[in-house]
Structures are given as structure tokens and as C-alpha cells.
C-alpha positions as CSV (number, residue, x, y, z in Angstrom):
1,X,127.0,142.0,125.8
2,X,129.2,141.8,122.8
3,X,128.6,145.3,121.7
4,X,129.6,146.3,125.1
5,X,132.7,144.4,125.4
6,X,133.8,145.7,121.9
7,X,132.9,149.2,123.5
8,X,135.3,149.5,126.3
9,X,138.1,146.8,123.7
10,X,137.8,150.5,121.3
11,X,137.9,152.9,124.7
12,X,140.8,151.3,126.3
13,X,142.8,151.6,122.3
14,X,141.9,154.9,122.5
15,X,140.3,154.2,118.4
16,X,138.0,156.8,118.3
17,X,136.0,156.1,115.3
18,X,135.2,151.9,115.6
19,X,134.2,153.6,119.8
20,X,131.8,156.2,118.4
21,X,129.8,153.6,116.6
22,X,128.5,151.6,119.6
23,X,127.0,154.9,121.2
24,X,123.7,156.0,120.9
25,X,123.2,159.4,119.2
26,X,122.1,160.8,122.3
27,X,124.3,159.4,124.6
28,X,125.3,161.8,127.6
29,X,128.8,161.4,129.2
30,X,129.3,162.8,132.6
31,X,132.8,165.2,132.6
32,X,136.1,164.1,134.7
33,X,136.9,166.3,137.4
34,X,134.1,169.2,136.7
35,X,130.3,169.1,137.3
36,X,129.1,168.7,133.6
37,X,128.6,166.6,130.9
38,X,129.1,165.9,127.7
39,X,126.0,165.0,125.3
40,X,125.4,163.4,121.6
41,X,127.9,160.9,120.0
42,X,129.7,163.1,118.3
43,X,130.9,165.7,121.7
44,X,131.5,162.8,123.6
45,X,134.0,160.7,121.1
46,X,135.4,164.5,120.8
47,X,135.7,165.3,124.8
48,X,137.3,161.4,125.1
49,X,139.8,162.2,122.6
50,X,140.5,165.4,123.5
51,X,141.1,164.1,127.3
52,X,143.4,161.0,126.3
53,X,146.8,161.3,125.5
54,X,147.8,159.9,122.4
55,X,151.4,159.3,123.0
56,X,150.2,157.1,125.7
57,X,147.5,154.6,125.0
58,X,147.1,153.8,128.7
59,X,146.2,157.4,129.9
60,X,142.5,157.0,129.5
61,X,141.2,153.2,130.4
62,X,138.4,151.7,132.4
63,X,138.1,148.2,133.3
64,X,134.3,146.7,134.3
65,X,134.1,145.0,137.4
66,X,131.6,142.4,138.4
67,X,129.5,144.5,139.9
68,X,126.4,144.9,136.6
69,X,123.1,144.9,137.3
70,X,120.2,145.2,134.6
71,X,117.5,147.0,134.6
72,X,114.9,145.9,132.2
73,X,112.1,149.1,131.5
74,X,110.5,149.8,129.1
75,X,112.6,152.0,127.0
76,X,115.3,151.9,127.1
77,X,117.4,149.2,128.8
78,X,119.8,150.2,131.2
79,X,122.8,148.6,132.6
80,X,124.4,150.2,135.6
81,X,127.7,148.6,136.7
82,X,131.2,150.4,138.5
83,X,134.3,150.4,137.1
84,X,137.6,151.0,137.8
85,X,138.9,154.3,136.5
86,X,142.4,155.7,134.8
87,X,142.9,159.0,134.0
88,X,146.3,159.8,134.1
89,X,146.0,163.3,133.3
90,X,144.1,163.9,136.4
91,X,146.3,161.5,138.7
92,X,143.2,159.1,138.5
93,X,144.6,155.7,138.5
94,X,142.3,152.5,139.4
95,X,139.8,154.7,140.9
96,X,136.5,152.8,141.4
97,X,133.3,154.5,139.9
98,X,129.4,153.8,139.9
């Protein structure tokens, strides 16, 4: 949980780099606005950055709700969960996502 928690602290400061170390190397992203997505570490600290605004730290943020549930397998773990979503870019502010 604490490498989760320090995951969306370095998303919502926009700090690319400490943010790219708690992905996996094969993590897949799913793209705002388009049908695609985004795969390995590197593309997706690269499509995040390249979507937020740094002038404005606030323009890319999500904020977990209460709504987590685990799913132990065997491999890997998963954690699904909504959130709610800013993007201001895209005039996405507060949406909810699952």
C-alpha cells in the first residue's frame, strides 16, 4: 500500500522520474480520450508527461476513492479500484473512473 500511495503522491506532483520507479516494466496505460494505450514504463511516464501541463501542477491528478478491491491470483496481484479523474486539457475535472 505504501508503494501505491507514494505512486499517485509522484503522479499528482507531476515528478516524473521518483513516478516511473513504482511501475512495472510492462505496465500498460490505457490513453485519455482515444481508444489506445500506452505500454512499458518508459512510453507511459513519456505519454503522462507529455499530456500534463507543467506550468500547472494541477492539470493532470487523480484521487483514489474508497472503492478498492483485491484480487489475490496467482500472478500477479491485481488491485482494481475507481478514481476520480482531472485532466484539464481535455475539460476532465473530478470525472469518476473504474
Amino acid at each position: 500500500m505504501g508503494r501505491f500511495v507514494g505512486a499517485v503522491d509522484a503522479f499528482n506532483k507531476n515528478d516524473w522520474n521518483p513516478y516511473k520507479q513504482y511501475l512495472d516494466h510492462n505496465v500498460v496505460a490505457y490513453n485519455l480520450g482515444v481508444i489506445d494505450y500506452t505500454q512499458g514504463r518508459d512510453n507511459v511516464v513519456n505519454y503522462f508527461s507529455g499530456i500534463s501541463d507543467p506550468k500547472d501542477p494541477l492539470s493532470l491528478q487523480f484521487e483514489p476513492t474508497n472503492d478498492i478491491t483485491w484480487f489475490p491470483s496467482v500472478y500477479p496481484l491485481g488491485v482494481r479500484g475507481s478514481t476520480l479523474w482531472t485532466h484539464k486539457a481535455s475539460g476532465h475535472k473530478g470525472v469518476s473512473m473504474r
